[in-house]
C-alpha positions as CSV (number, residue, x, y, z in Angstrom):
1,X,0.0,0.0,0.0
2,X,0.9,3.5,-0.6
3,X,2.6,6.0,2.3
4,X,1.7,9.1,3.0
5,X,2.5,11.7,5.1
6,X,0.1,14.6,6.5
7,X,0.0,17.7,8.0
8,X,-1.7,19.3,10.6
9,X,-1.5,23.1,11.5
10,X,-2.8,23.0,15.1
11,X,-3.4,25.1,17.9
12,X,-0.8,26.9,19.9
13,X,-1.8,25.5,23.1
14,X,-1.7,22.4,22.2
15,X,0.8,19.9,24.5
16,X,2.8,17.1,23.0
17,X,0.6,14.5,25.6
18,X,-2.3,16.0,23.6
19,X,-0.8,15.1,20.3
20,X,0.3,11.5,21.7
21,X,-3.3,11.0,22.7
22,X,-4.7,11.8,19.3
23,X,-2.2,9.3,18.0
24,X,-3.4,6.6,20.1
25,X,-7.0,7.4,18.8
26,X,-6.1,6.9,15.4
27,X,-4.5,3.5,16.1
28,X,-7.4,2.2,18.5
29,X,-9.3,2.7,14.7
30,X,-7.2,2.5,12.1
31,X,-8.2,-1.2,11.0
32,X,-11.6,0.3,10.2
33,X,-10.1,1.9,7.3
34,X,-7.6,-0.1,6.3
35,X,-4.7,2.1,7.5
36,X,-1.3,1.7,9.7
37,X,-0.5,4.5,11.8
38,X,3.2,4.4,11.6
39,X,4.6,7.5,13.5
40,X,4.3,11.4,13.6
41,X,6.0,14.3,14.2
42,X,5.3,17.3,16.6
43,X,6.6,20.4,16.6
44,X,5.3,23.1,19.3
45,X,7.3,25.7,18.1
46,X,5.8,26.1,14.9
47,X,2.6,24.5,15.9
48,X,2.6,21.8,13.5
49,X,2.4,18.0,13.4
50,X,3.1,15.5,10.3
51,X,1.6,11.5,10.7
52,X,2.7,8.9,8.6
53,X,0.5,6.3,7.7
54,X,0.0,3.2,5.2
55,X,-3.0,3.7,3.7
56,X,-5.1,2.8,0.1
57,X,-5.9,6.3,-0.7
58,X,-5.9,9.5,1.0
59,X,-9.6,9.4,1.5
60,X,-9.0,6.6,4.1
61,X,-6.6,8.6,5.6
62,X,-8.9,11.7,6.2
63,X,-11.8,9.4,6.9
64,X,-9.9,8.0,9.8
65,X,-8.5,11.2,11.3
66,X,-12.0,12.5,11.4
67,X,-13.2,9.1,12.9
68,X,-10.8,8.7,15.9
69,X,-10.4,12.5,17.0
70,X,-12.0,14.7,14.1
71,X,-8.4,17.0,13.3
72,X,-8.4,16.4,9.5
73,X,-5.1,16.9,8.3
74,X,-4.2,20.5,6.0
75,X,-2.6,18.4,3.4
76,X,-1.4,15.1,3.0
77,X,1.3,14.0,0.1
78,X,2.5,10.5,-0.7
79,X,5.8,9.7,0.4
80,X,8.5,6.8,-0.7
81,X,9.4,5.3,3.2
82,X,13.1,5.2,2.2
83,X,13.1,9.2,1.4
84,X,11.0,9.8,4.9
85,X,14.0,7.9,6.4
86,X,16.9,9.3,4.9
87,X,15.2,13.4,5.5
88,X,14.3,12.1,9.1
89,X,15.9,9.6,10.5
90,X,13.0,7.0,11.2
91,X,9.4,6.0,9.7
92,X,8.3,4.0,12.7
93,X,7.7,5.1,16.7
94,X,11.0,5.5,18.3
95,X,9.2,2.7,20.6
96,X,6.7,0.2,20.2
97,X,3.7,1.0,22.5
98,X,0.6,-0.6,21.2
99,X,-2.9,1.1,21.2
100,X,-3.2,1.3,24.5
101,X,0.1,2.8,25.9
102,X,0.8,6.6,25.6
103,X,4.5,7.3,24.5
104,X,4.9,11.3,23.8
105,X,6.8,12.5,20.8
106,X,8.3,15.7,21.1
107,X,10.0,15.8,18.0
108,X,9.5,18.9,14.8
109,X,9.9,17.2,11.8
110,X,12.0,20.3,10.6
111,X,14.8,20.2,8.9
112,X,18.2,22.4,7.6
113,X,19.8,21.0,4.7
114,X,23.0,22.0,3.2
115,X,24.1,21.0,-0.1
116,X,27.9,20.4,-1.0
117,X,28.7,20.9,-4.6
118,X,32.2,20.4,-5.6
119,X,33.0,20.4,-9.3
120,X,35.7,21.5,-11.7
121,X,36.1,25.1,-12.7
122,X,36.1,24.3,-16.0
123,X,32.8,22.8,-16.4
124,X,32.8,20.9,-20.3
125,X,36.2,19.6,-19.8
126,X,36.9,16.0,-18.8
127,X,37.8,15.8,-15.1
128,X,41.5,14.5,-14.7
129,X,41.9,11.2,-12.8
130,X,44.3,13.3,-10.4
131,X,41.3,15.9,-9.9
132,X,38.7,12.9,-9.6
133,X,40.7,11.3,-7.2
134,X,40.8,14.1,-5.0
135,X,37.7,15.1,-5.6
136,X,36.8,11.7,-3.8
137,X,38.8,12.0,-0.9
138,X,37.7,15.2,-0.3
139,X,34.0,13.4,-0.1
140,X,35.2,12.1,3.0
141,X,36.0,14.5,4.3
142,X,32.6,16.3,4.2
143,X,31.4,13.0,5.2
144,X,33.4,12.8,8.4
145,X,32.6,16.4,9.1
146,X,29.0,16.4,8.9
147,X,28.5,13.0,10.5
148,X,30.5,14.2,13.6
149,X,27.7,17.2,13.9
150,X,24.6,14.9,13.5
151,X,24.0,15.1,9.8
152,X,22.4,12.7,7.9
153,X,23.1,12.0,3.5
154,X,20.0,12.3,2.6
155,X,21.1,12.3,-1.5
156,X,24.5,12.4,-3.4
157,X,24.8,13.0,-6.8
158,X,28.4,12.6,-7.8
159,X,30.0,15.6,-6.2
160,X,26.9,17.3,-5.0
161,X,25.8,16.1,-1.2
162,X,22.4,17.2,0.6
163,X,22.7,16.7,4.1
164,X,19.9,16.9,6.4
165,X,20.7,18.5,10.3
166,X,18.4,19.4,13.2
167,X,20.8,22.0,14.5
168,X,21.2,24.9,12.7
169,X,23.9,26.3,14.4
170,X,25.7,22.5,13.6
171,X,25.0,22.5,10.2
172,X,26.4,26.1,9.8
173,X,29.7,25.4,11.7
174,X,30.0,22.0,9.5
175,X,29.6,24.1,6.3
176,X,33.0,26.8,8.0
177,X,34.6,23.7,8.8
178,X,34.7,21.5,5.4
179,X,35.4,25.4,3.7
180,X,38.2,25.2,5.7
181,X,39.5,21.2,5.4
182,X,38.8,22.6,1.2
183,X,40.9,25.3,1.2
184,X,43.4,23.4,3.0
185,X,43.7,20.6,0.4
186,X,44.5,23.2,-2.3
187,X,46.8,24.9,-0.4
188,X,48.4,21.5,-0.7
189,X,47.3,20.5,-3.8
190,X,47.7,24.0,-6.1
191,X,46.8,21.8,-9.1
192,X,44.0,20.7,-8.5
193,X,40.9,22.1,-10.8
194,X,38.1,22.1,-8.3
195,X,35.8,24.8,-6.9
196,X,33.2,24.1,-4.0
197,X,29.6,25.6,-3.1
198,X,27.9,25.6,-0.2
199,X,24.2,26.5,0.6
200,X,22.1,26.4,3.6
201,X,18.1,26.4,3.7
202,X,15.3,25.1,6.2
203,X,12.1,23.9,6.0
204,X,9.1,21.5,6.9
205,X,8.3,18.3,4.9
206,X,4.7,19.0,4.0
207,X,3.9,22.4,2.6
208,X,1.6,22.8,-0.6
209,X,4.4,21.2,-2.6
210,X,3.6,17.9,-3.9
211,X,7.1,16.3,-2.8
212,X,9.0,15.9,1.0
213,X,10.8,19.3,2.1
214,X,10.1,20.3,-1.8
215,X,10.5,24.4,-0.6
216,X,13.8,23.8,1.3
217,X,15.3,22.1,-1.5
218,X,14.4,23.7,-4.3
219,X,15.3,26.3,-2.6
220,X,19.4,25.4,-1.8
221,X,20.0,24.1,-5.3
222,X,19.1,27.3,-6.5
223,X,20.9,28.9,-3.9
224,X,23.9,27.0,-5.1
225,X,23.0,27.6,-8.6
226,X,23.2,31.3,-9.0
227,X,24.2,33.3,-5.9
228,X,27.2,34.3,-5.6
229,X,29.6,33.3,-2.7
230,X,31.2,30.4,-1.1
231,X,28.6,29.8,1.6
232,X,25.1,30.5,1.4
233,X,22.5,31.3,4.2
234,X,18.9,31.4,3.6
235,X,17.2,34.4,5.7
236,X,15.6,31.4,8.0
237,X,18.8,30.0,8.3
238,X,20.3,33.1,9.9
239,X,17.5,34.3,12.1
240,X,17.6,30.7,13.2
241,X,21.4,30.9,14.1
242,X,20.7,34.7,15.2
243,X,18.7,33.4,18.1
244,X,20.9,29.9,18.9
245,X,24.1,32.1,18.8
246,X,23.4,35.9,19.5
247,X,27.1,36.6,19.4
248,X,26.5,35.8,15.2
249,X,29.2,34.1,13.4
250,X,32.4,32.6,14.5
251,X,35.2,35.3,13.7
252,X,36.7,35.6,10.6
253,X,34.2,33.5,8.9
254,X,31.6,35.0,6.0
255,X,28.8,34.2,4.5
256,X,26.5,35.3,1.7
257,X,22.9,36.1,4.0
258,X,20.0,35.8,1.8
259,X,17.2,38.4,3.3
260,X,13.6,37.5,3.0
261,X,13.3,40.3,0.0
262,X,16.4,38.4,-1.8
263,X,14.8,34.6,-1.4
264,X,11.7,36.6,-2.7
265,X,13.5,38.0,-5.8
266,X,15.1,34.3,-6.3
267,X,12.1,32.5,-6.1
268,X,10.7,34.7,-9.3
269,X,13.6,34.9,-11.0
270,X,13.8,31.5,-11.2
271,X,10.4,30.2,-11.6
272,X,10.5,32.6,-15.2
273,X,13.6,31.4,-16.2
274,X,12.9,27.9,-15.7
275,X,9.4,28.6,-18.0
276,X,10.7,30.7,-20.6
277,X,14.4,29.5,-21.3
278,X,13.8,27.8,-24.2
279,X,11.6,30.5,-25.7
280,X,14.8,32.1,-28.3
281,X,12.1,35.6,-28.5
282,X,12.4,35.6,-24.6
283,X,14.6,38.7,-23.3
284,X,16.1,40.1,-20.2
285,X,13.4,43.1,-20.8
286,X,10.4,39.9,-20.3
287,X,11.5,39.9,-16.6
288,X,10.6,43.5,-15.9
289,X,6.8,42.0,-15.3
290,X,6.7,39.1,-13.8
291,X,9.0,39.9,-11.4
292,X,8.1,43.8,-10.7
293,X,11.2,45.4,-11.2
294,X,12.3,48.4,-13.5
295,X,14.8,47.9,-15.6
296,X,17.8,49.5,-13.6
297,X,16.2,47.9,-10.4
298,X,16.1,44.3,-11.8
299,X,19.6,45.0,-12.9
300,X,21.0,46.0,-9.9
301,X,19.7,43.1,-7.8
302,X,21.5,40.8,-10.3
303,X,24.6,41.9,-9.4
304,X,24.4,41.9,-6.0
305,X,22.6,38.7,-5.7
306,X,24.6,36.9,-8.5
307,X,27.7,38.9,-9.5
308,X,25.9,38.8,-13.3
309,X,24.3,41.2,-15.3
310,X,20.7,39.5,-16.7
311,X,22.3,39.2,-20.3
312,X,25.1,37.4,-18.8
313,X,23.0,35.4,-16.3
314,X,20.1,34.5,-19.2
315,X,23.4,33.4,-21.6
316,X,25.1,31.2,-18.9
317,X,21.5,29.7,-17.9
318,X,21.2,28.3,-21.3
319,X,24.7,27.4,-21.6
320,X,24.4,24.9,-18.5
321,X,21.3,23.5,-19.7
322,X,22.5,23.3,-23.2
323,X,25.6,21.3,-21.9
324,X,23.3,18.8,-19.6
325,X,21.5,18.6,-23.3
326,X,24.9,17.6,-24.5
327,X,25.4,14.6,-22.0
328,X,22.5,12.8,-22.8
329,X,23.7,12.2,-26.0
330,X,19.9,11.9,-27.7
331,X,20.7,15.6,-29.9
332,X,22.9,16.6,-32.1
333,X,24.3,20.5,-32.0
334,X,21.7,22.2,-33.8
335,X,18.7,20.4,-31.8
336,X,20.4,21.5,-28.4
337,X,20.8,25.0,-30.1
338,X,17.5,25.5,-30.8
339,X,15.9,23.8,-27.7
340,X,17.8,25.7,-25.4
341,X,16.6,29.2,-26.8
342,X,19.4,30.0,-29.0
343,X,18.8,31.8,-32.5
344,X,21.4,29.8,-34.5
345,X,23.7,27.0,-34.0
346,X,27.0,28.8,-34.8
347,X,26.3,31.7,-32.5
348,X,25.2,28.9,-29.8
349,X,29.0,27.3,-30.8
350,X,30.5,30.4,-30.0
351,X,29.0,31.3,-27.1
352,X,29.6,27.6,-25.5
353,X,33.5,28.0,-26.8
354,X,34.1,31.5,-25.0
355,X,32.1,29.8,-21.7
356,X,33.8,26.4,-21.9
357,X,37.5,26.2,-24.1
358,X,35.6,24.0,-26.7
359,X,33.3,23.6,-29.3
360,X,29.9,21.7,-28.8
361,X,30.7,19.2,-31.3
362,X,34.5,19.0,-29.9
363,X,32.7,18.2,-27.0
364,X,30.2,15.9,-28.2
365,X,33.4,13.8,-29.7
366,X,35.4,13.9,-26.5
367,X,32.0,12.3,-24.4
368,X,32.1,9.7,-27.1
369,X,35.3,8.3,-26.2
C-alpha cells in the first residue's frame, strides 16, 4: 500500500501529551479503514504535526482522522518510506507501545539542509583522474565532518551532497569547517581544478508542494546555482542561528545572507527562467513583469545577488542546460541549439567555446570516447 504523510497546523496550546493522545485514537481505529499508523511528528514551536501512515488512498486517511479525533489533516502527500527515512531519521515510533500505551513524541519534523557541490572550474572539460581522485577523498572529508555534527546523507549526486541536520547552528559550523579542510587541500594540492559551493536552507516536509521538504530544496539548489559566494545562508537559516548564537558568526568567517526580500526576488527569477528558457524571443526586458522590477532595479539586484548582469545570467543559464542537453547524448548541436533558446547554432558554438574552451561538437566527440 501507498505512504503518506500529512499535515496538521494545530493550535498553539496544544501539548505534546495531547498530540500523543490523538495518535493513540487513530491506532485504536485505524483497522476500520484499512490504515497503519506508523509514527508522527510534533513540533510546538511552529505549531505543527506530520503522521505517517499506510494507507489505500488518502480518502482513508482523512476518513480516519476525522473518525478517531475529528483533526483532518491540512494536506497530505505520498511519500517513498526510504526518502522519509533518509530526511528524518525513522518511519516507525521510536518505541513500540501498542494502542493502549501513551509514549509522547516531542520531535519537529524540521529540517536544515546544506548542499555540497564540488565540481571542476572548467565545467565541459573531462575531469583528470588526479582531480577525480581528490575530488573523492575530499568526499570524506565532508562526510566525516557532517557526521560528527549529527547530519544525515539524505542524497549524493556525484560531487553534489544534501545533508539533512536538526541544528542549525551544527550545520552552519560543518559548512566553515569542510570550507576550511577545502581550502586546505589546495593549499596542498595547487593543481588541482576544483571549486566548492555551499548552501544552507530550512524547512518542513509537508507544505503545498507535492514532494517531501520540496521548498527547502528547491530552494538550496538554486541557492547554489546562481548566488554568488562560497557559503550561502537562507534568511531562516540566519535568524535561526541569530537566536541559537546571538554573538552571530564565529570570527573571521563569511557568509552570503540571503534576506527574505532576496529569497523573494530568487524564487521569481527562477520560476520565469525555468518557464521561458527555451523560448529564443524571450529577453532580459520579459523579466521586468513578472517579477516587478524596473529595468535599472532588476539589474541592480542581479549583481548583488549573483555577480551577473541579466544578459550574462540568461546566456550562462542556457549554456548549463545546453551542456546537460549535451550529456544525454539523444541531440545533435543544432537540436540542443535550438531547444535551449538559442537563435542559431553557430552563434550557440560560440558562445559555448568563450564559456567552456571547446566547441559543442569537440565536445560531443570527446564524451564519445
Amino acid at each position: 500500500m501507498p505512504i503518506y504523510m500529512d499535515r496538521h497546523d494545530i493550535l498553539d496550546n496544544v501539548t505534546a501529551a495531547q498530540v500523543a493522545e490523538l495518535h493513540q485514537q487513530d491506532l485504536r481505529i485505524e483497522h476500520q479503514f484499512g490504515c497503519r499508523g506508523m509514527t508522527y511528528w510534533f513540533d510546538p514551536q511552529r505549531s505543527t504535526a506530520f503522521c505517517l501512515i499506510e494507507a489505500p488512498d488518502v480518502a482513508a486517511v482523512t476518513a480516519m482522522h476525522n473518525h478517531a479525533h475529528g483533526q483532518v489533516p491540512n494536506r497530505i502527500i505520498e511519500v517513498s518510506p526510504t526518502l522519509v527515512e533518509a530526511f528524518l531519521g525513522r518511519i516507525e515510533d521510536p518505541q513500540k507501545t501498542g494502542a493502549d500505551a501513551l509514549y509522547v513524541i516531542d520531535e519537529p519534523a524540521f529540517r536544515v539542509f546544506m548542499l555540497t557541490a564540488l565540481k571542476p572550474s572548467s565545467t565541459a572539460q573531462r575531469i583528470s583522474e588526479h582531480t577525480r581522485r581528490h575530488l573523492d577523498q575530499f568526499n570524506q572529508t565532508v562526510h566525516t565532518i557532517f557526521l560528527s555534527s549529527g547530519g544525515k546523507l539524505v542524497r549524493q549526486n556525484d560531487h553534489r551532497l544534501i545533508i539533512s541536520f536538526t541544528s542549525v547552528a551544527n550545520a552552519v559550523h560543518s559548512a566553515f569547517e569542510i570550507q576550511s579542510q577545502f581550502e586546505k587541500n589546495k593549499t596542498r594540492r595547487p593543481g588541482d581544478d576544483a571549486a566548492l559551493k555551499i548552501g544552507l536552507s530550512a524547512g518542513e516536509p509537508v507544505t503545498d508542494k507535492p514532494a517531501l521538504f520540496e521548498d527547502a530544496i528547491r530552494l538550496v539548489e538554486r541557492m547554489c546555482r546562481i548566488v554568488k559566494g562560497e557559503i550561502i545562508l537562507s534568511s531562516e537559516v540566519k535568524e535561526l542561528y541569530d537566536s541559537e548564537k546571538p554573538s552571530g558568526l564565529p570570527n573571521g568567517k563569511k557568509a552570503h545572507c540571503l534576506t527574505p526580500m532576496d529569497q523573494q526576488f530568487l524564487t521569481s527569477l527562477m520560476d520565469f527562467t525555468e518557464s521561458a528558457w527555451k523560448n529564443a524571443d524571450f529577453k532580459v526586458d520579459d523579466f521586468e513583469k513578472p517579477i516587478g522590477y524596473s529595468k535599472s532595479r532588476f539589474y541592480r539586484k542581479m549583481i548583488s545577488l549573483t555577480g551577473k548582469s541579466p544578459n550574462s545570467f540568461l546566456k550562462e543559464y542556457r549554456l548549463n542546460e545546453a551542456l546537460s542537453l549535451l550529456n544525454k547524448h539523444t541531440r545533435n548541436v543544432s537540436e540542443v541549439a535550438f531547444e535551449a533558446g538559442f537563435n542559431s547554432p553557430s552563434y550557440f558554438a560560440k558562445c559555448f567555446q568563450q564559456q567552456y574552451g571547446r566547441l559543442p561538437s569537440d565536445y560531443l566527440a570527446e564524451l564519445a570516447h
